[in-house]
Each structure stands twice: as C-alpha cells, then as structure tokens.
N, C-alpha and C positions, 0 to 999 in steps of 0.2 A: 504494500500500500504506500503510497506517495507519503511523503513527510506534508503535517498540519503545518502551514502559514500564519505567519501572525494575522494575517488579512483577512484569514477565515472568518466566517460566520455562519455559516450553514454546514450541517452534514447530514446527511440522508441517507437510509438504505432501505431498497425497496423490497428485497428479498421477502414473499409471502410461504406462511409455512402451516400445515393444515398440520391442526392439533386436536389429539383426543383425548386426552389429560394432561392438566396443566399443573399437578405439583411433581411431578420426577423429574428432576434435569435432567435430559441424555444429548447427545450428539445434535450441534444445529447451523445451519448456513451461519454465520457472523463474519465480520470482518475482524481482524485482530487489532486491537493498539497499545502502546506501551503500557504498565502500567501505572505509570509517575510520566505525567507531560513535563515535568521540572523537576529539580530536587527538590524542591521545595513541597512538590503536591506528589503522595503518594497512596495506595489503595491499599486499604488496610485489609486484614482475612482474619476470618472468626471462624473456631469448629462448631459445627454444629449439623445434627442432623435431622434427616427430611421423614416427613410426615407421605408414607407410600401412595402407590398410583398406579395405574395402568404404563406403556409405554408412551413417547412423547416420538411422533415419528417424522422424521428431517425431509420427507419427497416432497417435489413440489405436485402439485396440479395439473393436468395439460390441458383440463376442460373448467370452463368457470363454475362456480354451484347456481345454482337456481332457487334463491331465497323465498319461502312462499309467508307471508304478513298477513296475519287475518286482522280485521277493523274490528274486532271487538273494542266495547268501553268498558275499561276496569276502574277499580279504587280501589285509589293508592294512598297509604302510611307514610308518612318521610317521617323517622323521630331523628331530629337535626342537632347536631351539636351546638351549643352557645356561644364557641369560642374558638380561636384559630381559623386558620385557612380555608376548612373543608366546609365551614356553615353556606359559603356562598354557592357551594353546588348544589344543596337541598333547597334553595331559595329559584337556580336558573334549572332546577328540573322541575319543579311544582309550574313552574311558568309554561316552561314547553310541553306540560303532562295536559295544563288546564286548557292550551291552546291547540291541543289538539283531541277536545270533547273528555279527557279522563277526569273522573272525581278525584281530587287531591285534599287530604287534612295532613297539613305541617306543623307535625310536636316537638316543638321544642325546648333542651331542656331546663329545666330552673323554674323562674315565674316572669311573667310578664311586666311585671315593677321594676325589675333589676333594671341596675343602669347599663347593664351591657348589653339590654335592648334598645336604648338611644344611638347607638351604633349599626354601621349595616354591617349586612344584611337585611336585618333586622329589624331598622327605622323605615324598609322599603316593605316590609307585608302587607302593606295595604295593597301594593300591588296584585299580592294572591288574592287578597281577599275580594278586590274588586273582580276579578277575573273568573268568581266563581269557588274560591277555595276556600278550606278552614284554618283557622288556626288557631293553638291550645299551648300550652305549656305545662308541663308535669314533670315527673321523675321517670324513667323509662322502667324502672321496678315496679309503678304501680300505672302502666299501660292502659289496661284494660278497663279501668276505673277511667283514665283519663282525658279516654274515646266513649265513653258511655255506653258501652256495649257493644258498637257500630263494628260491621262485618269489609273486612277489606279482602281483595283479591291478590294483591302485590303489598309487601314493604320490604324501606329500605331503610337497614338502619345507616347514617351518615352520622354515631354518637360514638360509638362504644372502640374502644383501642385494648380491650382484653375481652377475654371470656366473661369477667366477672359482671363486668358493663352490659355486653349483647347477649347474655344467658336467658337472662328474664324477660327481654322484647322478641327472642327467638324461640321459646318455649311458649309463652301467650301466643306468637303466631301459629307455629306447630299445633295447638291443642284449640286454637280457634276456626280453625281449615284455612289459613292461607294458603292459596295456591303457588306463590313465589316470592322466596324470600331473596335478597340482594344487599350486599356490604361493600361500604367502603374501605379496605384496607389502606393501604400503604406502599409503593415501590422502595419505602425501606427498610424492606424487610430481606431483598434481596443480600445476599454475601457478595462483597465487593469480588470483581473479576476480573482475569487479565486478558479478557475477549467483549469489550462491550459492543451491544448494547445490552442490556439485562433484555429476555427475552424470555413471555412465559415457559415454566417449566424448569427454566433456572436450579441453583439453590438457593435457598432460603434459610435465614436465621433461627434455626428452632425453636430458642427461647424468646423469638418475638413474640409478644402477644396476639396480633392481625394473625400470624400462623395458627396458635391454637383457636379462634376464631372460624377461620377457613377450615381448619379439619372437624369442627363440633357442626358446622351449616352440613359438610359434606358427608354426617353418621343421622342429621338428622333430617334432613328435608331432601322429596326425591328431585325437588328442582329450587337448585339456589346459584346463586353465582356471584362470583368478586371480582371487586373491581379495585385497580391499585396505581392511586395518580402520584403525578410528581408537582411539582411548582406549578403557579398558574397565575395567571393574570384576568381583569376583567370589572367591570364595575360592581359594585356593594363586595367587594373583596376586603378583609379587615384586616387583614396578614400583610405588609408589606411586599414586594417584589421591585415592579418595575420603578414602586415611587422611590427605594431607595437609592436607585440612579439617577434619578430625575433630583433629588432633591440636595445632590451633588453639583449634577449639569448646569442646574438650572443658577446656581450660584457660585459658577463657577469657580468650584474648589476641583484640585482635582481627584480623580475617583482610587481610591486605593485597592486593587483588585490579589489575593495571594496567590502564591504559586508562578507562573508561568502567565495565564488569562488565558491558558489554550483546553485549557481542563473541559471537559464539555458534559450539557446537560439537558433537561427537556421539561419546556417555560410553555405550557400550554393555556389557551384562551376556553374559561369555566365552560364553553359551551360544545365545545366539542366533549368533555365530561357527561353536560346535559346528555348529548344526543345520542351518545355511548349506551347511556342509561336508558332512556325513552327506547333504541333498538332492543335494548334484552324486555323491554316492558309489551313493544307487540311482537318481539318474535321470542317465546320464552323456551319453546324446544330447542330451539338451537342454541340458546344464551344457558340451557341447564347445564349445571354440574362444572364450570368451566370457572376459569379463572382470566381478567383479561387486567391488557395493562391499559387502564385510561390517563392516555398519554395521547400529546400530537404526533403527527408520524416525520419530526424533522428534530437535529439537534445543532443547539448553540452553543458556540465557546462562551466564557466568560467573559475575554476582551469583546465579545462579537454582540453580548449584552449593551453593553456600557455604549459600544458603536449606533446600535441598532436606536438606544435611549436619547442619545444624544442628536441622532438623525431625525428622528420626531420631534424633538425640541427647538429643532434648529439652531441648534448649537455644535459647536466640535468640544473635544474632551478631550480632558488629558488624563491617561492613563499610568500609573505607577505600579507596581508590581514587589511584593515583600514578603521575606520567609517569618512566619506567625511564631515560630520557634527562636527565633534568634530577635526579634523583639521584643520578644513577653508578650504577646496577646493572645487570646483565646479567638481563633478565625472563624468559631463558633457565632460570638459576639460580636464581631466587627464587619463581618459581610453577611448578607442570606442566604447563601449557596452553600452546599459543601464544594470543602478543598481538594478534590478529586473528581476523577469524571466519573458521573453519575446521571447515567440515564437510559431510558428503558424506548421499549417501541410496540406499537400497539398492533403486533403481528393477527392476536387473535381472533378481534374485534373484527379486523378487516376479511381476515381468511371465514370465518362462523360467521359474520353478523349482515359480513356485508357493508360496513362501516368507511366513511372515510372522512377524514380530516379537513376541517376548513380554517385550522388556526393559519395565520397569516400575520407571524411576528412585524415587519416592517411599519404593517398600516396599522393592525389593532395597536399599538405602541401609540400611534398619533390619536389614536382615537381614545388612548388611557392619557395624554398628556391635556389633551384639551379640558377633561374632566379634573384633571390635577391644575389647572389653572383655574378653571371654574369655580374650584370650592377655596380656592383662595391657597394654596399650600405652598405653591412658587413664591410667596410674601411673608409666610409664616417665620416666626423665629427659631432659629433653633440651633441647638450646644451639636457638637462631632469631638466629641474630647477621644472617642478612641482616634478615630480618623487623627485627630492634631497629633497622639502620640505615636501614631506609624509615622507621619507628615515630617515629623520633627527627629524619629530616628532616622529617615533617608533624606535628611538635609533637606529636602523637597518647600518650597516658599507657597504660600499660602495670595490669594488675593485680600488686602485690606477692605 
C-alpha cells in the first residue's frame, strides 16, 4: 500500500463482504497499515477472549441480493440515554421512525426537571412530539410502569453500557412479546489491530460491557441486533466533535493535534446512524441476529479533520503536532479523538441491509459551522489552559 500523505484526508475501502455471524473474527479482505503512524501514536493490544459464533466467511458476491421491505407500521420504544454523545441518535431516529408513518415513544432516562434537559437533544423534543410522538422519562428498571402498559413491536435500547443497565429493559421486552429488540453498543469494544479497518466479526474486548450485552440479546431474543458507532457529528449533538476545531479555527489559535495527525478515524453524520437503524426497523429478517458497524463508509486523518474544519470556516489553520508523553498530558483530555487509528466500516449494513452512506464530511462540516455561529459560540469566551500548556512546551506563539 502506498505511504499516507500529510495531505491526506480521505480513505476509503470499498471491499463488501457477506457475513453470517458477526462475533468470531476469522480471515477478511482488509488492507494493512502500520500500527503506530508516529512514535508518538501507537495501538495498544488487550487479551481477551470472544464470546462464540458461527463462521464469519471472507467470499465476495458475484450477484447482488435482492432486498425485499415490507410497509408495515410498527411501535417503536427508544429508552434514550440523558447524556453523552449517543442521546442524539435516539432523538434523529424517533424523527425519521415518525416521518415515515411509525408510532414512536422516547424514554428517556432520569426526569424531565433535570437540567440536563435544557440541553439538546433534548430542549428539541418538541420536535417528536409535534410530529406525532411520545415522550416520558423514567428509570429503564421500572419500564413497564413507565409506558403504562403500552405494547411495542420494536425497541431500542440507546441507554445501557452493561448488562446491569439493559437487563431489565431487555427482559420487560422478552416477556412482553416484543418482536425486535436493537442496541446501541460501541466500536470500542473492538481490540486494537494491526490490519485496520475494524470490520465486523473482528475481536472484541471480552470484559467490555457492550460484549456481555451482545451475547445476553443473542441467548435471549430470536431477533435482535447491534449496532456499534464511532464519532459523529450533526445538530442537537451535546458531545463535542467538530466544535472543538472550530473553536480553535475560529480564533485563531493554533490547533494542537498528537501523534503524527495521520492516525485515522470514522466522524460520521447522526443520520446515517438514523437510517442504519430505521433499515433493520422495516427489514428485520435480514437485520436479525447480526451485529453491524454504524459507521460512515469513508475514513479521516486527524490533520484531514482540523483541514476539512477549517475549510468550512473559511479559515486556514495551523496545525502542531506533540508527543502526550513527553509533555505531561493526558491526550485523553486535551483532544476528542483517540491517539491511534481507530476506525471501523460499515461492511455489514451495506452487504445485509442494503444500506449506504450519505455522510459527506466537507459540506455537513459547513453546514455544522453555520449553526456554530448561529448560536453565538464563535464569540463565546473561553480558557485552552491544556492547549497553552502543549503551546508553550513547543515554543509554539499564540495570537494576542
């Protein structure tokens, strides 16, 4: 394979690969890449072992499949998390469920007094609710109380990151006749690799919790399926991404990126998540039993981030580059990425589902920046003391 450029920003691979179970890693088309783009960024490895499976088989296709979608209307469960990143998928799939004729109620958890409902996602349900939808707030332990009895067809839990979480909303389902259960996991759960992309089937981190999750859906209901995002961007998103480039750019400082900035990863737009989701919701034969990765099907470097942000802003940037070890910082804390290339590819979705991607980092980017001006954030005040103390171990001078 060709050596990455700093110039880069894109990487793709189209390789589709029909899969019939998706927890064994075995043998798969990938491309290779190092496993450290720098000395500075390297992939770390965990033992651990995999939860069984059928074979996971590497041929391609020579014929397409022929997808068959029945119009049924269901009702659908979303019990949605309060917090982090993932509440804005249970918010752009209740939209796209209502908008196309399904009954949706969105639990979400805690109460509806908290202040971490003045926040979006979740200062935007009036959206659902104009559109036809419910919406509750409870404990996802006591579910059933918190739906008044009300019989669904589909849920999804978008809450739980262990067993102990999605136990009690997956057993109320089971014992209430839901006919398809659906979880959000995680892509990191995957064991870092020295063949990326993560691609279902992979290994997986044993003692993650999303793992015991996926194996407890997979003993108890005859149709469930996971789903396992990465980074994302998109409005009512309360998790930072793209704004912490912008909010660099935009004043111009410059952006401190670790490692190399050739590390690469997969920055998806929530709606391709959404419509990930909505496919396994009217095609659920094919979407059973399977594990997919909801991801977009293109990956970015890190300097190709910081480029891509900057290019929507209309601004240029300057980029810096530092080992997280040799200044004392945690790169945990001081950037939102990890420091290694990590990123998956939504083989499955596309090969089963039929599925394809409509993220489109360059434009969605301008069309995240216009809203980052909008709500006034490009004027906001605001402290970078990690940023000054990288800035200041690489001599690097600051605009006054």
């Amino acid at each position: 394979m060709a050596a990455l450029s700093s110039s880069s920003l894109f990487f793709s691979s189209k390789t589709a690969i029909p899969i019939n179970n998706l927890l064994t890693p075995q043998s798969v088309h990938r491309f290779s890449l190092p496993s450290s783009s720098s000395s500075f960024s390297s992939l770390s490895s965990s033992s651990a072992s995999l939860f069984s499976a059928h074979s996971l088989k590497s041929s391609r296709r020579s014929t397409p499949q022929v997808f068959t979608v029945k119009a049924e209307k269901k009702n659908v469960l979303i019990v949605n998390t309060n917090s982090g990143g993932h509440a804005v998928i249970g918010f752009y799939f209740a939209k796209e469920l209502l908008s196309a004729g399904h009954s949706v109620t969105i639990m979400t958890v805690g109460e509806e007094s908290s202040d971490k409902m003045k926040k979006t996602p979740f200062s935007r349900f009036s959206e659902i609710v104009s559109g036809g939808g419910k919406t509750v707030w409870g404990n996802p332990a006591d579910v059933a109380t918190v739906v008044g009895g009300e019989t669904f067809d589909v849920v999804l839990d978008n809450n739980g990151k262990d067993l102990d979480a999605v136990r009690p909303v997956a057993d109320w389902a089971k014992s209430s006749g839901v006919k398809q259960f659906l979880f959000i996991s995680s892509a990191g759960i995957y064991k870092s690799t020295e063949e990326p992309p993560h691609v279902e089937g992979d290994a997986v981190k044993a003692d993650a919790g999303h793992v015991g999750v996926e194996k407890y859906l997979a003993e108890t209901f005859s149709n469930w399926a996971s789903f396992r995002p990465q980074y994302m961007i998109g409005s009512g998103n309360n998790k930072d991404c793209e704004e912490w480039f912008f909010d660099r750019i935009v004043r111009d400082r410059p952006v401190p990126i670790p490692g190399s900035g050739l590390q690469l990863t997969n920055i998806s737009h929530v709606r391709d998540l959404s419509s990930m989701l909505t496919s396994a919701v009217t095609n659920p034969e094919a979407a059973s039993c399977n594990i997919f990765n909801c991801v977009s099907d293109r990956a970015v470097t890190l300097d190709g981030m910081a480029k891509l942000c900057a290019a929507a802003a209309g601004k240029t940037v300057e980029i810096v580059h530092y080992d997280p070890k040799a200044i004392g910082v945690d790169a945990k804390k001081a950037f939102p990425f990890r420091n290694m290339h990590f990123y998956a590819e939504p083989r499955a979705a596309k090969d089963i589902l039929g599925w394809e991607s409509k993220t489109n980092l360059p434009e969605d980017l301008k069309e995240r920046y216009e809203e980052y001006v909008k709500i006034g954030r490009d004027k906001k005040e605001m402290k970078f003391e990690l940023d000054d103390k990288i800035l200041e171990a690489l001599k690097t001078p600051v605009a006054a």
